[in-house]
N, C-alpha and C positions, 0 to 999 in steps of 0.2 A: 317654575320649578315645582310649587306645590300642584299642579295639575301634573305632572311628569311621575313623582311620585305616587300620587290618588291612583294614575291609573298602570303602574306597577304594579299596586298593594291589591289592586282590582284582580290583576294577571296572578299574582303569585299565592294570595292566600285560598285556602281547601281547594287546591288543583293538584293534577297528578305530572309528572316530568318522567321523561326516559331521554337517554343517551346512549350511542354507541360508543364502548370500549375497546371494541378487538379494532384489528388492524382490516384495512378493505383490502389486503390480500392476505388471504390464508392457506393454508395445506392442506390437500384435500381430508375429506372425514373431520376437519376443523370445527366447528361450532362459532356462530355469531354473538359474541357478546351482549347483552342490551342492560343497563343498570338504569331499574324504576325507584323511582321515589316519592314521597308527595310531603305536603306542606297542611293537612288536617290536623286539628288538633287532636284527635285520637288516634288511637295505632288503626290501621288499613288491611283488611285481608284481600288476596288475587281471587276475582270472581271468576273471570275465563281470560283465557289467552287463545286470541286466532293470529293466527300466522302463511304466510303468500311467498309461494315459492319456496320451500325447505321443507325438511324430513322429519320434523320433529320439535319439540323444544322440550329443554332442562330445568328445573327450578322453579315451576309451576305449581306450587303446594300451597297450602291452606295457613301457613306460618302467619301469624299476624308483625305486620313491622312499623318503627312507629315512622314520625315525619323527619324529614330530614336523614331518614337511615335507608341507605341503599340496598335494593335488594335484585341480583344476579340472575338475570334468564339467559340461555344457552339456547340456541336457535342453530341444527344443523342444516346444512344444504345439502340439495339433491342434485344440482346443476353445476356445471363449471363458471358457468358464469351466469348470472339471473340478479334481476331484482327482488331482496327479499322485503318483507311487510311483516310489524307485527303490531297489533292490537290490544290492548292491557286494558279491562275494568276492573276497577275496586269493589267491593261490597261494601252496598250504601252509597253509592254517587261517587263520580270521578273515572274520565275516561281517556285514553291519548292512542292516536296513533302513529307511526314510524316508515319509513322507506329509504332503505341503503341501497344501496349500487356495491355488489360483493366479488369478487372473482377470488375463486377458488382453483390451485393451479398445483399439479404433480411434482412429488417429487422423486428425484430419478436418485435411484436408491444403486442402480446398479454397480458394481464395483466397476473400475478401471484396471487398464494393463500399464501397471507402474514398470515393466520391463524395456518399454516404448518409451518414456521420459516423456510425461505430462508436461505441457508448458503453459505458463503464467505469465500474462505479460501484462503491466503498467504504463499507460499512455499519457500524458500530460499537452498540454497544447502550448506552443510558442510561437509568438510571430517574430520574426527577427527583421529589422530594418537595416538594411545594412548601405552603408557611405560609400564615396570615390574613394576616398584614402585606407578601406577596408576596416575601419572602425564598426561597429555593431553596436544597435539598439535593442535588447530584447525584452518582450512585453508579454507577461505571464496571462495566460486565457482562461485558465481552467484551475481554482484551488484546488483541487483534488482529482485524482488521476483512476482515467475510466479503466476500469481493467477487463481481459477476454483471458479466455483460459481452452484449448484444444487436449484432447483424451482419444483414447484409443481405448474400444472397447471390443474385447476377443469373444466373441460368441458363439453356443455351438446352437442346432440348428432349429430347437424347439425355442428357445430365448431370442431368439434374431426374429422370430414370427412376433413375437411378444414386443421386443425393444422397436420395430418397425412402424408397427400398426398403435402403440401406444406415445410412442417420442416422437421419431421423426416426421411420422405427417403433422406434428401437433403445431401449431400455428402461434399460437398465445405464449405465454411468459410459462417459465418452470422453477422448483428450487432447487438448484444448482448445488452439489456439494462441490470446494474445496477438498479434493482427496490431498492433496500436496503438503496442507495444513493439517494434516491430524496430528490430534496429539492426547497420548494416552491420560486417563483419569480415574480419579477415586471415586465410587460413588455410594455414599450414602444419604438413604432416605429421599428425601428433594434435594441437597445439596450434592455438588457435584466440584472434584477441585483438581484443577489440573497441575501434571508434572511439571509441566516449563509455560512458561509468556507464549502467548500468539498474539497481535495484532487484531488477524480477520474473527477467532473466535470472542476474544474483548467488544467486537462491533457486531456480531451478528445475534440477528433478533432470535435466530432458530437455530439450535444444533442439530445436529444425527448423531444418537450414540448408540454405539453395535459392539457386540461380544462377538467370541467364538459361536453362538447359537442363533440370535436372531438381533432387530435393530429397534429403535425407538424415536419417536419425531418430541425434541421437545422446545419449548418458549423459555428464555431466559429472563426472565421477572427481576432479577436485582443481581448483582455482582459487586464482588468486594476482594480486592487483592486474585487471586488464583484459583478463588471458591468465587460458585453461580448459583442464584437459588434457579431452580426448574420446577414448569410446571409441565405436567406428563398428561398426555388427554385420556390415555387407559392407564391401567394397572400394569406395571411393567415388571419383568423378572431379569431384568439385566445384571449381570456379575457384575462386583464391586471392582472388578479392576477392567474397565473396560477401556473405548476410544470414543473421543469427543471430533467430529469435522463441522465445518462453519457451513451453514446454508445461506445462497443469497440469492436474491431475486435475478432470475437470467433469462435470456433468449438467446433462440438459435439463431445464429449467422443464417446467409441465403442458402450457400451452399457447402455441402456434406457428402462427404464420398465414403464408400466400402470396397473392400478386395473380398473376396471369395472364392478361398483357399483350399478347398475339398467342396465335396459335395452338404456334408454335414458341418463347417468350419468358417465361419465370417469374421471380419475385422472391421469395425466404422470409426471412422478417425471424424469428429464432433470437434466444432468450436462452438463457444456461447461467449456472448458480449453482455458486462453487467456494469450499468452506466455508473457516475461516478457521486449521484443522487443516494444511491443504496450502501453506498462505502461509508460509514461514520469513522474515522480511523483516528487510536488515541493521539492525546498530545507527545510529541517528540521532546526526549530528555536529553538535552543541548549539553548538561554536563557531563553527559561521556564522549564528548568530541572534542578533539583538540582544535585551536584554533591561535593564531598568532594577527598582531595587529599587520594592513597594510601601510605603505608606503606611500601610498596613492590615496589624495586624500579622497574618501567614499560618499558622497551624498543622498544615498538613499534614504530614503523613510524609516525611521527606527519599526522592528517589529517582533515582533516574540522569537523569530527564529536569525535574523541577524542583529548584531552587535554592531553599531555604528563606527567606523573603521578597525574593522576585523574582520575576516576572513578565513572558515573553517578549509581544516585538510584531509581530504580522501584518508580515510583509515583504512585501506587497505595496498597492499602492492599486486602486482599482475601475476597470476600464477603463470612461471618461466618454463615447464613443462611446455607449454604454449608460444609458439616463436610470435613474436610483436614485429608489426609493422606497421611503418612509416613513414609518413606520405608529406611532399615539400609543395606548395602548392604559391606559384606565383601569381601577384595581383599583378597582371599589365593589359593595359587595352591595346589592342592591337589594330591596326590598318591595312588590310590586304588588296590594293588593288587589283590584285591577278596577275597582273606583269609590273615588270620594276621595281624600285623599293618600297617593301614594307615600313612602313610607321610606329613604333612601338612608344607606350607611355607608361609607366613603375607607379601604380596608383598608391605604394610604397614602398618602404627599402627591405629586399631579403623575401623571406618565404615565412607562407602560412605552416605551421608542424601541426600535423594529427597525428594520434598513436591508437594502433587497433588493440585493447587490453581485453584478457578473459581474465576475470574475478572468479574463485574456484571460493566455494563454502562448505565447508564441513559440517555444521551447524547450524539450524533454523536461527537461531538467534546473531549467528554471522550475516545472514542472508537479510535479516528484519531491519540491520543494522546499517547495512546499504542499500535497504530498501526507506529505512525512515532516512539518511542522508540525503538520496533522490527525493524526498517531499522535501526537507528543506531548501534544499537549491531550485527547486520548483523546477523538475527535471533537466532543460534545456536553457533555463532563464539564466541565473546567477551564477557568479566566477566561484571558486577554488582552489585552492593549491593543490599538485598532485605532485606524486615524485617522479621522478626520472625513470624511465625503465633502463639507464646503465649506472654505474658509480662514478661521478663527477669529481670526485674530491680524494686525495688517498691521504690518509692523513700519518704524519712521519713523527712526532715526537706527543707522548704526553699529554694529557688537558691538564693545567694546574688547577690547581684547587678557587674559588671564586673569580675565575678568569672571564675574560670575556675575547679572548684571542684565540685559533687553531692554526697550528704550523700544517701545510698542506703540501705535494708536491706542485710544479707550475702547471696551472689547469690552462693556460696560453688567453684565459680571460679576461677581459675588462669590464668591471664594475660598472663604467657608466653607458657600456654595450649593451643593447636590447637584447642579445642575447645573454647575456649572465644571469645567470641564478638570484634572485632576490629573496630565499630563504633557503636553510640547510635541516635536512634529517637526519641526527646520529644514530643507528642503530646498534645495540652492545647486544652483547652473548645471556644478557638478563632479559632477554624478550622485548627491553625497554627499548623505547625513543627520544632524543631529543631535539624538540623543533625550536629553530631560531630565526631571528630576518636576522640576515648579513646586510650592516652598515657600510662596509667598505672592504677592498681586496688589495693588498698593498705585496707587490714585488721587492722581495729580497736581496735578488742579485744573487742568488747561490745556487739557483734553480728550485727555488721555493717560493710558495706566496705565504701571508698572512692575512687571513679571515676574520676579520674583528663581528662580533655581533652584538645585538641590541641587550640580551641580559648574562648575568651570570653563568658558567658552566659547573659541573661540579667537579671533582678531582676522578680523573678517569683513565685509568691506564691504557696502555698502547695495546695489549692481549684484550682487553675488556671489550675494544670496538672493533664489529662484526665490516662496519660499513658505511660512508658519508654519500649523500647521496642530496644533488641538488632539487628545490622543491619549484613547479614554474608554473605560476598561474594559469586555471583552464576551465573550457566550460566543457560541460556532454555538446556532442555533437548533432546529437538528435535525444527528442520526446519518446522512443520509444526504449523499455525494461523488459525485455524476454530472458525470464532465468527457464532452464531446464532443467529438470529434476532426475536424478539418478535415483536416490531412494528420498522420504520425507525428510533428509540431515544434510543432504548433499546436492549440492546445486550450483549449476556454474552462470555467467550472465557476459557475455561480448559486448566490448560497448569502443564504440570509437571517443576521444577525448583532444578536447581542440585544445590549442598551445595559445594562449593570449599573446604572448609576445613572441616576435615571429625571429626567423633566426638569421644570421647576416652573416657576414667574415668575421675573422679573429685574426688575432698577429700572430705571425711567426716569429 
């Protein structure tokens, strides 16, 4: 140990140290960060700075600085991608040299034709193991979901020379704006505070922020609530009420296509795929989701986003504008010899139900809301409750006051039927919901049932409720989230939704 330290004390006293701070990918016209320091015991002045491969360097002055106190060199590049070099002597002895590996990569400032519906899509990975008896094992691949994003860019015919020869042959990584994601901001000084939440701009190392006159590339250095410190590489004149869009590291798909619509007139319709390495995406707050215990007792691994038997519920219902369909899907193996009889085996009883739902948003923050649900369920992986897309339940008298019973008309259901509902949604004319697991469905004889459920109701009038509607366990049906964008507030997303429990006969 004392030889270990000796010859530390050897390495580290009156020697000089540098490190690289910036990121090894930057925007072009960026600057390479290098932070010198040393360990003498008197302050240190910069005798010469030589530098390999770059345009320049910043912060090369005669400032004397002491040990242990950092002092900033700015090292621009002249290449897209190069090895840069930089060399630092002290005045009076002490010398270091450096070599990064930098790439420096465009960003494509262009605007987009938001009149085409920009789409954004979220991918996650599942493998699904699936049984004879059509049970499922799913087994989540990917924490975090790689996302691609396609635009449509309307050009006339001096900028399509430009967007040609500068984008599409470009080979290498670019930064990508999120146009889908803008969202307007205040800005003073370095500080920058936006009107509403985003997700992607909370996680993104770089904004673009542009006025009605011109645009600006900036770094977000710290964040707090809805305000961003920024640091700006020029002097900027951007109006204080501008727009903030999130940059991220992207590449072009292989292939891209254009229409060319006049002689002076192009259209190129652009996808870029941005892995799921460059997505930091915040943490999901569990408590604005409803969620009700299951019945089924759950074994999975406790974790920050489920609750050890319980089982969160789609917050949203299908916009009905949109006619829904669905699909009955029978597990039987079958034996055809080609002539004679066929063989048939029920690898269970009844049929698989899928339902094809469109989720319509009015609101980015609707859309972020079942966008951060799909991360908890880990897209394709874990069950849910969803509701019905018809009214299961009509309900004929009253809710008393601390009840825990609903008088219903004869839904022709059996509780201990694989088909029956294993929880209820009340919807009232207050916007509100109430979600319960039904314990048991008990026949009247008068052409009524009685729905008892697990907790209290509260006193509810028979005018106050819009709607009962049964809730049936379910997974997404695939990995993949394609919303389409009408304007930046408005966005719809199609998603097929599996029925865990399949559907059988009923009495008559």
């Amino acid at each position: 140990m004392n030889n270990i330290a000796r010859d530390f004390s050897n390495i580290y006293q009156n020697n000089v140290f540098i490190d690289v701070v910036s990121d090894s990918v930057l925007p072009e016209g960026w600057p390479v960060e290098y932070a010198v320091w040393h360990s003498f015991d008197s302050g240190k002045q910069i005798e010469s700075v030589e530098v390999l491969g770059a345009g320049g360097v910043e912060g090369n002055d005669s400032e004397e600085f002491k040990a242990s106190k950092l002092k900033l060199l700015r090292v621009f590049q002249s290449q897209k991608k190069e090895t840069a070099g930089l060399t630092v002597q002290l005045l009076g002895g002490g010398i270091i040299s450096i070599v990064s590996e930098v790439h420096v990569v465009p960003v494509i400032y262009e605007k987009i034709d938001m009149s085409e519906r920009p789409q954004i899509q979220l991918q996650y990975m599942t493998e699904i193991i699936d049984t004879f008896n059509g049970s499922e094992q799913r087994v989540s691949l990917r924490d975090k979901p790689r996302l691609s994003a396609v635009y449509q860019y309307s050009l006339v015919d001096a900028d399509r020379y430009i967007f040609e020869n500068r984008y599409m042959s470009h080979n290498g990584k670019v930064l990508l704006p999120l146009w889908p994601f803008q969202i307007p901001c205040k800005i003073e000084g370095n500080v920058a505070t936006l009107l509403t939440n985003n997700n992607y701009l909370k996680c993104a190392d770089y904004w673009l922020l542009f006025d009605s006159n011109e645009y600006s590339i900036a770094k977000v250095e710290s964040r707090a609530s809805l305000a961003a410190s920024l640091f700006f590489l020029a002097e900027k004149t951007l109006e204080k009420d501008s727009i903030a869009v999130p940059l991220f590291l992207a590449s072009f798909s292989n292939e891209n296509n254009s229409t060319t619509l006049s002689n002076c007139y192009e259209t190129h319709s652009v996808s870029f795929n941005i892995d799921e390495l460059s997505l930091n995406l915040p943490e999901i707050d569990i408590e604005t989701l409803e969620s009700i215990p299951d019945f089924i007792e759950y074994d999975a691994e406790y974790n920050e986003y489920y609750t050890q038997n319980e089982k969160f519920i789609l917050p949203f219902s299908p916009d009905r504008s949109v006619d829904i369909s669905t699909k009955y899907a029978r597990l039987v193996e079958q034996f055809d010899p080609g002539m004679g009889l066929r063989h048939e085996h029920e690898r269970t009883n009844g049929a698989v139900r899928t339902f094809n739902f469109t989720f319509r948003f009015f609101s980015e923050t609707d859309r972020q809301t079942f966008d951060d649900f799909a991360r908890m369920v880990q897209g394709a992986q874990r069950e849910f409750y969803c509701e019905s897309p018809s009214y299961g339940f009509d309900i004929v008298s009253d809710i008393l006051d601390a009840s825990k019973t609903i008088t219903v008309k004869d839904t022709k259901a059996v509780f201990n039927s694989s088909t029956a509902a294993t929880a209820i949604a009340i919807s009232l004319y207050t916007n509100e919901k109430l979600y319960r697991k039904i314990d048991s469905i008990f026949d009247n004889g008068d052409g009524t049932q009685t729905i008892t459920v697990n907790q209290e109701l509260p006193a509810t009038a028979l005018e106050q409720i819009v709607c009962a509607t049964p809730l049936f366990l379910s997974r997404f049906e695939a990995d993949d989230f394609l919303y389409n964008f009408d304007t930046t507030e408005i966005s719809t997303i199609t998603k097929t939704i599996k029925q865990i429990i399949h559907a059988e006969h009923v009495r008559y």
